[in-house]
C-alpha positions as CSV (number, residue, x, y, z in Angstrom):
1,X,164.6,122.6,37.2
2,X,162.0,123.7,39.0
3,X,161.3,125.1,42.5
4,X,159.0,122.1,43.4
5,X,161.4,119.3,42.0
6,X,164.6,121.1,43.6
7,X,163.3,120.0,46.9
8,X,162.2,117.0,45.9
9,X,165.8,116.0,44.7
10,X,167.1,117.8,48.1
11,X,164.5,116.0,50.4
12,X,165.5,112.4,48.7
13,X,169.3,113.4,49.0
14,X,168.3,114.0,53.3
15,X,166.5,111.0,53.6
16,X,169.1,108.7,51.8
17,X,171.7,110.7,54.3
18,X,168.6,109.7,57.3
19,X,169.3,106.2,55.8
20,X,173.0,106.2,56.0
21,X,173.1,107.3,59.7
22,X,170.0,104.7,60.6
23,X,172.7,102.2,59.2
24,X,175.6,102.9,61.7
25,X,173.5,104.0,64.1
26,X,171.6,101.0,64.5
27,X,175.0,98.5,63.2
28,X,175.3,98.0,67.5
29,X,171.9,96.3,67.4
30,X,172.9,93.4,65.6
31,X,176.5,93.0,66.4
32,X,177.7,94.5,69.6
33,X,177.5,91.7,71.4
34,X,179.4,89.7,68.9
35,X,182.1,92.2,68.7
36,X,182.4,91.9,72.4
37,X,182.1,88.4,73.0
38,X,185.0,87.8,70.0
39,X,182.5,86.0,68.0
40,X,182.8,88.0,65.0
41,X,186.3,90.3,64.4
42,X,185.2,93.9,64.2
43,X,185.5,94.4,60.7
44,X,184.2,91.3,60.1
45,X,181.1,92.0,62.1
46,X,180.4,95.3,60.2
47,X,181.0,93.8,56.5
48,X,178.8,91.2,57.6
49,X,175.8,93.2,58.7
50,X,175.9,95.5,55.8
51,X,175.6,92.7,53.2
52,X,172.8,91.4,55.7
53,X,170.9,95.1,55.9
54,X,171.0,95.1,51.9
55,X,169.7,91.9,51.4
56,X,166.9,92.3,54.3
57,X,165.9,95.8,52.8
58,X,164.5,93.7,49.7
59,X,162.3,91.5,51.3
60,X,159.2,93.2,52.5
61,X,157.2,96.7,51.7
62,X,154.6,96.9,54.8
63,X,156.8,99.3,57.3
64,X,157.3,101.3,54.0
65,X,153.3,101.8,53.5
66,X,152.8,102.2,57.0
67,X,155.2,105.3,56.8
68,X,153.5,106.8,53.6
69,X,150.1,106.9,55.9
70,X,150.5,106.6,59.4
71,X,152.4,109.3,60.5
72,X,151.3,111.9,58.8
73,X,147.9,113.6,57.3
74,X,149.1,115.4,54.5
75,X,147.6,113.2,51.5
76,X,143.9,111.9,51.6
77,X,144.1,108.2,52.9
78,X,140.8,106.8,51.6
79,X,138.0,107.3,48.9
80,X,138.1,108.4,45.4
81,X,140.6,111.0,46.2
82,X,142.9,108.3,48.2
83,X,146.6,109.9,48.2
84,X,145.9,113.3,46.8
85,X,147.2,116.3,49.0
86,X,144.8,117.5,51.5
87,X,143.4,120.7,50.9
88,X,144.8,123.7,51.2
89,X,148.6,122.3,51.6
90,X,150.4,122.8,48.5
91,X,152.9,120.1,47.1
92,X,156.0,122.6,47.7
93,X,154.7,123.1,51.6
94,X,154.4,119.1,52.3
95,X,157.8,118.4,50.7
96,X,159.0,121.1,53.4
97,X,157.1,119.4,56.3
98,X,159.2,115.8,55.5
99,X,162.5,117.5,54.5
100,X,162.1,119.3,57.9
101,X,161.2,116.0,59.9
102,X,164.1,114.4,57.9
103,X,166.7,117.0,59.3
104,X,165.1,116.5,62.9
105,X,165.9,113.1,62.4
106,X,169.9,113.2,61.7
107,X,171.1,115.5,64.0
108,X,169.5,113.5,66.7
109,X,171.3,110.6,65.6
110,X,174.3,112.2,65.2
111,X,173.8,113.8,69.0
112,X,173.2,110.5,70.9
113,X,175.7,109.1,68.6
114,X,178.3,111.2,69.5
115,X,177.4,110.5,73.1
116,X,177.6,106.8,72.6
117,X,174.0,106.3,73.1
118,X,172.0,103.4,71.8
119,X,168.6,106.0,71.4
120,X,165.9,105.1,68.2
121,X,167.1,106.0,64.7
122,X,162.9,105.2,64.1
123,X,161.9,107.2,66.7
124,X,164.2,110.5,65.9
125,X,162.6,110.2,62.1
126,X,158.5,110.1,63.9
127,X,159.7,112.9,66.1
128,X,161.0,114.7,63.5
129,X,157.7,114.4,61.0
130,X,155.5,115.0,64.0
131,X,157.1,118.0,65.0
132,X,157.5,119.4,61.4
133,X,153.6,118.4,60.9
134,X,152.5,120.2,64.2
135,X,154.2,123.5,63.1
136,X,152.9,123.2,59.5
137,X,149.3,122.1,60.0
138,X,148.9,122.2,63.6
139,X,147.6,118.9,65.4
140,X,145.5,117.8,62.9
141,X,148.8,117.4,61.0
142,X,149.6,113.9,62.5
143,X,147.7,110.8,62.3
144,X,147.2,110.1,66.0
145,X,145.5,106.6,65.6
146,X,148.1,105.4,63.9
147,X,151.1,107.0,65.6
148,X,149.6,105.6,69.0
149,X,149.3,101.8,67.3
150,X,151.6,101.5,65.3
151,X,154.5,103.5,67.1
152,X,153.5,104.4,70.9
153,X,152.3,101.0,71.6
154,X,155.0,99.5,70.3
155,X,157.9,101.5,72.0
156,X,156.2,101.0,75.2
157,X,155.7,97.1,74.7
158,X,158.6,96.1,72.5
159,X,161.5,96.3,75.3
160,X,159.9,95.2,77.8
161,X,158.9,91.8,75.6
162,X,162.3,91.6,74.8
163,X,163.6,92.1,78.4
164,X,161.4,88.9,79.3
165,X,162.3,86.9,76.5
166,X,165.6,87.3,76.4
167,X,166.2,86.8,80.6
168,X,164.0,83.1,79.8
169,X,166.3,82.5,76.8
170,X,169.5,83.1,79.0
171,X,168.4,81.0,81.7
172,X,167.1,78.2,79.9
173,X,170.6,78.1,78.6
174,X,172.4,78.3,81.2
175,X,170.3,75.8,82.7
176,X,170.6,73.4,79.7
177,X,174.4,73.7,79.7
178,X,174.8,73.7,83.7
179,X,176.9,70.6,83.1
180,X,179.3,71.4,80.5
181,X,182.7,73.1,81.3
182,X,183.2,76.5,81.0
183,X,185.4,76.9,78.1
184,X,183.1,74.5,75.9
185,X,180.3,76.4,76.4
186,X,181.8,79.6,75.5
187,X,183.4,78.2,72.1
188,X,179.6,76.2,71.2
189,X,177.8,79.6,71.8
190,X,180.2,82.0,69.6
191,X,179.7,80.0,66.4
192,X,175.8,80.3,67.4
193,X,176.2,84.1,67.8
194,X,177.6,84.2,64.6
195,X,174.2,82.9,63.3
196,X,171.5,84.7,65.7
197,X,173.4,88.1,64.7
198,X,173.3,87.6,61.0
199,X,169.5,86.9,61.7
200,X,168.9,90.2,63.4
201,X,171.0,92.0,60.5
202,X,168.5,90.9,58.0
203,X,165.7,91.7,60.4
204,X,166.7,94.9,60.8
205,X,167.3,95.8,56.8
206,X,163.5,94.5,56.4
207,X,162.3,97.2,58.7
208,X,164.9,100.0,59.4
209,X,165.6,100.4,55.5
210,X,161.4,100.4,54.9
211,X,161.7,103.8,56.7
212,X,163.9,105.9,54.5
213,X,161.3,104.2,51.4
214,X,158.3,105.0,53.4
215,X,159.4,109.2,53.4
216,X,161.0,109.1,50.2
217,X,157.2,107.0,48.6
218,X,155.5,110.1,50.5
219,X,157.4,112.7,48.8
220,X,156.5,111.3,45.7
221,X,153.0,110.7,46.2
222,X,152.1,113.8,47.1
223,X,154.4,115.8,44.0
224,X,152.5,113.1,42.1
225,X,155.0,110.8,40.7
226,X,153.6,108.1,42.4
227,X,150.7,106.2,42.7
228,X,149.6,105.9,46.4
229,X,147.6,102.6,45.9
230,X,150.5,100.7,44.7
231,X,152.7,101.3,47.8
232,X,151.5,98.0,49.4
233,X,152.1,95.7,46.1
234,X,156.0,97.6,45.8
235,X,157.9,100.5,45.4
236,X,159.8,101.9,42.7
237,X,163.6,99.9,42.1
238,X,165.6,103.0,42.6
239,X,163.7,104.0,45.7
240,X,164.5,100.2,47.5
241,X,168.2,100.2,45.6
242,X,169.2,103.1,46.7
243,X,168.0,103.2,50.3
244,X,169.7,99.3,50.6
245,X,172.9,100.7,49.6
246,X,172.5,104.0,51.7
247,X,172.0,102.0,55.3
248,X,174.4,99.3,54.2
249,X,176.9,101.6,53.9
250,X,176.3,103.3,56.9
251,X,176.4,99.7,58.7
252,X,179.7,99.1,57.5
253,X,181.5,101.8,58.7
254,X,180.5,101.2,62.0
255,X,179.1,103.0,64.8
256,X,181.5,102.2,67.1
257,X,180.7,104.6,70.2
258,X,177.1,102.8,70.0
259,X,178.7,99.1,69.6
260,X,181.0,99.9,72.7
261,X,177.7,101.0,74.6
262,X,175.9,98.3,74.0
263,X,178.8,95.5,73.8
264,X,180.7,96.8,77.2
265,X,178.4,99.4,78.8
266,X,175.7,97.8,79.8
267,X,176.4,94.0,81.0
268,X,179.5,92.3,80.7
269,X,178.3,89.7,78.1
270,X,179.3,86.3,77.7
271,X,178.6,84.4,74.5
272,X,175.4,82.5,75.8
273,X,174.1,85.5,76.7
274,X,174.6,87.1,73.2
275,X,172.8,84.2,71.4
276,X,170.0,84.7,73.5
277,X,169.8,88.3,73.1
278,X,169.9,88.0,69.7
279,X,167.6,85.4,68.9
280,X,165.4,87.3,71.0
281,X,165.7,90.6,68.8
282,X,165.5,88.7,65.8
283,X,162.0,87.3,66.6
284,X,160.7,90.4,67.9
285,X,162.1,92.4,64.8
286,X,160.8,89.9,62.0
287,X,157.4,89.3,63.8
288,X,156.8,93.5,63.7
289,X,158.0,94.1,60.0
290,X,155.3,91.4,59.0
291,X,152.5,93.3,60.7
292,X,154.0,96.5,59.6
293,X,154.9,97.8,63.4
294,X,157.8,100.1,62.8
295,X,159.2,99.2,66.0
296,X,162.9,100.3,66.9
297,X,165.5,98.0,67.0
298,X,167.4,99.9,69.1
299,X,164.5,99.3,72.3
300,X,164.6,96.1,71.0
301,X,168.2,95.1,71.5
302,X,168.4,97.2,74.6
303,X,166.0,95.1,76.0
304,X,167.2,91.7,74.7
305,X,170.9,92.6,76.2
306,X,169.2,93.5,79.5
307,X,167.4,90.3,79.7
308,X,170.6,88.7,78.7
309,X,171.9,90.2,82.0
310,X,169.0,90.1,84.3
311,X,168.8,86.0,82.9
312,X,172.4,84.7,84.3
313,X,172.6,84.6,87.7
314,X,175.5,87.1,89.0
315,X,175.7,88.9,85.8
316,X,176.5,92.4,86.2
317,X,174.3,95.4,84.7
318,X,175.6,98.8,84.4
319,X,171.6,100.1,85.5
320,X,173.3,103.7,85.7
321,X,174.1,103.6,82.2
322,X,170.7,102.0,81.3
323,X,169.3,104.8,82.8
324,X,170.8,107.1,80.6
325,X,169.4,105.5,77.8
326,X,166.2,105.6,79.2
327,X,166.7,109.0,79.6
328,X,167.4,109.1,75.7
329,X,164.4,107.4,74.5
330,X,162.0,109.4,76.8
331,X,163.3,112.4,74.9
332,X,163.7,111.4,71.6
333,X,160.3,112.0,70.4
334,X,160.1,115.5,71.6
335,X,163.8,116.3,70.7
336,X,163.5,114.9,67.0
337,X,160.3,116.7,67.1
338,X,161.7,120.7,68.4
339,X,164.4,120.3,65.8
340,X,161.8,119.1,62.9
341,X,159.4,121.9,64.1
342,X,162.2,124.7,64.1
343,X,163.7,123.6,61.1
344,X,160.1,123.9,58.9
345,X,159.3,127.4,60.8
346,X,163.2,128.1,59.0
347,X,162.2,126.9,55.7
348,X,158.6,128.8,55.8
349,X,159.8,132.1,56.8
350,X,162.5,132.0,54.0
351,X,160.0,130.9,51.2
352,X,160.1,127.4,49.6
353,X,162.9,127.2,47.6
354,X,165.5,129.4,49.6
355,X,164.0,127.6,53.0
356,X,165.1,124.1,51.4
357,X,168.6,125.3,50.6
358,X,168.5,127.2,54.2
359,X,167.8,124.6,56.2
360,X,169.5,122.1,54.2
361,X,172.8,124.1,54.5
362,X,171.7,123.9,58.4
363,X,172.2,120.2,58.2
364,X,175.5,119.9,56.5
365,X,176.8,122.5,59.3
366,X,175.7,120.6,62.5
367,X,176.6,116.6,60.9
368,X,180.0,118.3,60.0
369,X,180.6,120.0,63.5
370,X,179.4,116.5,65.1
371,X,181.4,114.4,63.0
372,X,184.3,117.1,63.7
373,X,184.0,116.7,67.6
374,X,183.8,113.0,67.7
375,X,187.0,112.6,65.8
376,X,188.5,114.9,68.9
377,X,188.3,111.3,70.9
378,X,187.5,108.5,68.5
379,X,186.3,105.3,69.3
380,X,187.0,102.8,66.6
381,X,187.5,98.8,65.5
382,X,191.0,99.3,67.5
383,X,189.5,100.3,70.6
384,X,185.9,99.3,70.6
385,X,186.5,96.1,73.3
386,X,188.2,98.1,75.8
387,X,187.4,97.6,79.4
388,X,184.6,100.0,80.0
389,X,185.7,103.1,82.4
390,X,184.1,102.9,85.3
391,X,185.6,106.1,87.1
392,X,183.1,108.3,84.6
393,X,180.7,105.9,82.8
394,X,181.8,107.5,79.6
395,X,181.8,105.3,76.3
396,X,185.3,106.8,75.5
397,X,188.0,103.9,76.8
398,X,190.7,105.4,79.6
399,X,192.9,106.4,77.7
400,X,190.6,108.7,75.9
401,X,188.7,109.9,79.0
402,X,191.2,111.1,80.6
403,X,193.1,114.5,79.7
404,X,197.2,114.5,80.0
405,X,197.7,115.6,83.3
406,X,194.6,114.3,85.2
407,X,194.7,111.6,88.1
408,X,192.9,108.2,87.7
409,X,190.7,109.8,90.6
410,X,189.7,113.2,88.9
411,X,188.3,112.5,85.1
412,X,187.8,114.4,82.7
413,X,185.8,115.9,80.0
414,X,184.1,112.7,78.4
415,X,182.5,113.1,74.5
């Protein structure tokens, strides 16, 4: 095997793993509220999602071509020589700069993960391949006009939208059903979740899944095993197979500290309020995927639950917890970006080959000391609609929160 194709099998191994993390990352989006409202049983709501993501990962190539071009310039983009490298960037080099981005783009899901944060599994992959592209090329590296409109725009605009709808959606409902007892609206409403989750499942498999096909279409366009004209009309089988199955099974096993987050953390949620958070996600989700707008679900579903809570009079929002996820999304971008940046300087220094295996073994290190570390308190189906600590804010229920020994009034260390 050669030197050039040993990445390439490495880089599509990391972005497969990219995909697999995206899945339980982002499995909160869809179903948190369900899981918290007792709509769907947890397993139940993770099996159901997964099936969903696969499915929804088959239906549509446009957030995949926007990937393979938007982000960034290392293939020529138009003319006769329309997805050939650019010059002076050898196919070995720009395999490095998306298998760097790539790495970027894990362990800052597996950070905020471990944290319980809801942050962008999108927007840790652009950081990633924007910071990788910087340190490679330099600015001219990254397609600025279409990072701005098709991914700055966006993450400005889409939580905000789905704040607004989401608040109109709760109170039109609760204004509908002002009449109706109490326990009959809650029982109507779950079997409605059931259906306005399932619908953002699918919504995020058309666009989340695109993602992992758009960098894995870009390694292969510029080693020359593919065509880049014939992005837009479909990708290989094994390329959307594969990356289906990868973020499906991610989804099913469940992100719980993120589910918990979003589910108990940041309003207490009642089953109106999780239709209309959902339907509201699902709209915004399948509108962007058919302009090709790789928007972030996660923003997306933040904002809808927020809405949710701002939208029912008395509701309760946890803002200091929203604030920390603001906090997370403000420095996701950079973060993704350090980590993609520091990761290619790795992989340059060390030559091509040995820097792939170098910073690959890098990866496999930090997931396994993250994965390690979360099991230390673990958050699970079991516990994952516990009542939220309030005496530290953390995502871990009481009993985890709290060290043998401590007093409800002095907490401890949370994950």
């Amino acid at each position: 095997m050669s030197g050039e194709m040993l990445i390439l099998v490495l880089l599509v191994i990391t972005a497969l793993g990219f995909d697999f993390t995206n899945g339980f990352h982002d499995t909160g989006n869809a179903m948190a509220t369900s899981i918290a409202t007792g709509a769907l049983k947890p397993k139940t709501a993770v099996g159901l999602s997964a099936v969903l993501n696969l499915v929804g990962a088959f239906l549509s190539v446009e957030v995949a071509a926007t990937i393979t071009k938007d982000v960034l310039n290392i293939q020529q983009t138009s003319g006769a020589d329309a997805g050939e490298i650019v010059t002076g960037l050898t196919p070995a080099t720009a395999l490095l700069i998306i298998f760097a981005g790539l790495i970027g783009g894990i362990l800052w899901n597996l950070f905020t993960w471990l944290f319980g944060l809801p942050s962008s599994s999108s927007h840790a992959l652009f950081g990633g391949l924007i910071g990788s592209g910087i340190a490679a090329i330099g600015l001219s590296g990254v397609n600025w006009h279409g990072v701005f409109g098709k991914i700055i725009v966006p993450a400005l605009l889409a939580p905000v939208i789905a704040c607004v709808v989401a608040a109109c959606g709760t109170w039109l409902v609760f204004t509908i059903t002002r009449r109706l007892a109490e326990s009959r609206k809650e029982q109507g409403f779950l079997y409605g979740q059931i259906a306005s989750a399932s619908l953002v499942s699918l919504a995020h498999g058309t666009g989340d899944a695109q993602k992992t096909m758009g960098v894995i279409a870009m390694a292969l366009i510029v080693t020359g095993h593919l065509d880049a004209s014939t992005v837009s009309h479909g990708l290989p089988l094994w390329v959307v197979a594969s990356c289906a199955a990868a973020i499906a099974i991610g989804t099913y096993l469940g992100g719980w500290r993120i589910i918990r987050t979003l589910g108990k953390g940041l309003v207490e949620i009642s089953s109106p309020q999780g239709m209309a958070a959902e339907a509201s996600s699902a709209a915004i989700i399948l509108t962007s995927s058919a302009a090709g707008m790789a928007l972030s679900t996660t923003q997306v579903a933040t904002g809808s639950i927020l809405g949710s809570g701002i939208g029912k009079r008395g509701a309760q929002v946890r803002w200091s917890v929203a604030g920390r996820m603001a906090v997370a999304w403000l420095t996701t971008l950079p973060a993704a970006g350090l980590v993609g940046a520091a990761s290619f300087y790795i992989a340059h220094l060390l030559g091509d080959v040995a820097g792939a295996v170098a910073i690959f073994g890098l990866l496999i290190a930090g997931s396994a000391y993250m994965y390690w570390r979360a099991q230390q308190n673990k958050v699970d189906a079991g516990n994952v609609n516990d009542d939220w600590d309030e005496t530290t804010g953390s995502v871990l229920p009481a009993d985890l929160s709290t060290d043998p020994g401590t007093t409800p009034d002095t907490p401890a260390r949370s994950a």
